[in-house]
N, C-alpha and C positions, 0 to 999 in steps of 0.2 A: 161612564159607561151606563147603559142603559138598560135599568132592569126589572122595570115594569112600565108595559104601556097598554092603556087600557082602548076600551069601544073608541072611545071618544077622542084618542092618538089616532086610532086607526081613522075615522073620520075627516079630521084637521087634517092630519100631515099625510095619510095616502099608505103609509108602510104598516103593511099585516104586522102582526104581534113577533112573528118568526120571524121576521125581517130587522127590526128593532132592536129585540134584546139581546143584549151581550155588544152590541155597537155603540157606538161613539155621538153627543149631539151634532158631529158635525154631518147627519144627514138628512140634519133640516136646517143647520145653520148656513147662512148665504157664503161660498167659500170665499168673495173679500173679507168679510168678518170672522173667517174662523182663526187666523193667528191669534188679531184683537184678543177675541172672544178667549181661547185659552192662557194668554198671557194675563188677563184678568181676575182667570178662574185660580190660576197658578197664584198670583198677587194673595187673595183672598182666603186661599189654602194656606200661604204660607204665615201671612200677618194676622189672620183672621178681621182683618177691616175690611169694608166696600166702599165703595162709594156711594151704596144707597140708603135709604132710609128703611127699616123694617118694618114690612108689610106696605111699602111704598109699590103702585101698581105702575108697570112698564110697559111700553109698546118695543116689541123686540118685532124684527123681521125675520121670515124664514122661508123655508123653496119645500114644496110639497114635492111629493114619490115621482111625480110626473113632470118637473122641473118649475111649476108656477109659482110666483112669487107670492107671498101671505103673512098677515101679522098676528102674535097672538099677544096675549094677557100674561105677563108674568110679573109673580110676589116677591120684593125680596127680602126675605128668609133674617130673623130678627137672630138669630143664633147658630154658629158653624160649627160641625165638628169634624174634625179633618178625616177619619175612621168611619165617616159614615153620610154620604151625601143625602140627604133627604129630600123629596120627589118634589115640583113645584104645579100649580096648576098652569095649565097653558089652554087659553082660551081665543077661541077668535073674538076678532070685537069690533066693533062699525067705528066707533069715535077713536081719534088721534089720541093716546094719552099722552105720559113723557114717554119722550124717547130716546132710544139706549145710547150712551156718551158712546 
């Protein structure tokens, strides 16, 4: 759930502040990727493993307010704790990094 998104959300992905919190990432996540993406996220909650490296930067895909396609910048996160999701940065970005299994 989403519960702070700042200037710079609104910017990127298109959705005002009112729009956003209290909703789900899947309205910026591509909807072939959103089972994936939550069976993952469930994985991850439940084991506390990833697949990634911490602090390893990601090229993830996403569809802005007005349905365009875009990628941002995401960290992942050296420590989980399942009672408290902690915010990540999401950046757009010109170069390929890796990209998301």
């Amino acid at each position: 759930m989403i519960r702070f998104w700042n200037p710079g959300a609104v910017r990127n992905f298109g959705f005002t502040k009112d729009q956003a919190l209290g909703r789900s990432l899947d309205i910026i996540i591509l909807e072939k990727l959103q089972v994936r993406q939550r069976e993952g996220w469930n994985r991850v909650l439940q084991t506390g493993q990833s697949h990634y490296v911490a602090d390893e930067l990601l090229a993830v895909p996403a569809m802005t307010s007005d349905g365009r396609l875009c990628e941002y910048t995401a960290a992942a996160a050296d420590h989980l704790n399942v009672h408290e999701v902690h915010a990540c940065h999401m950046l757009p970005h010109e170069k390929r990094l890796r990209p998301v299994r």
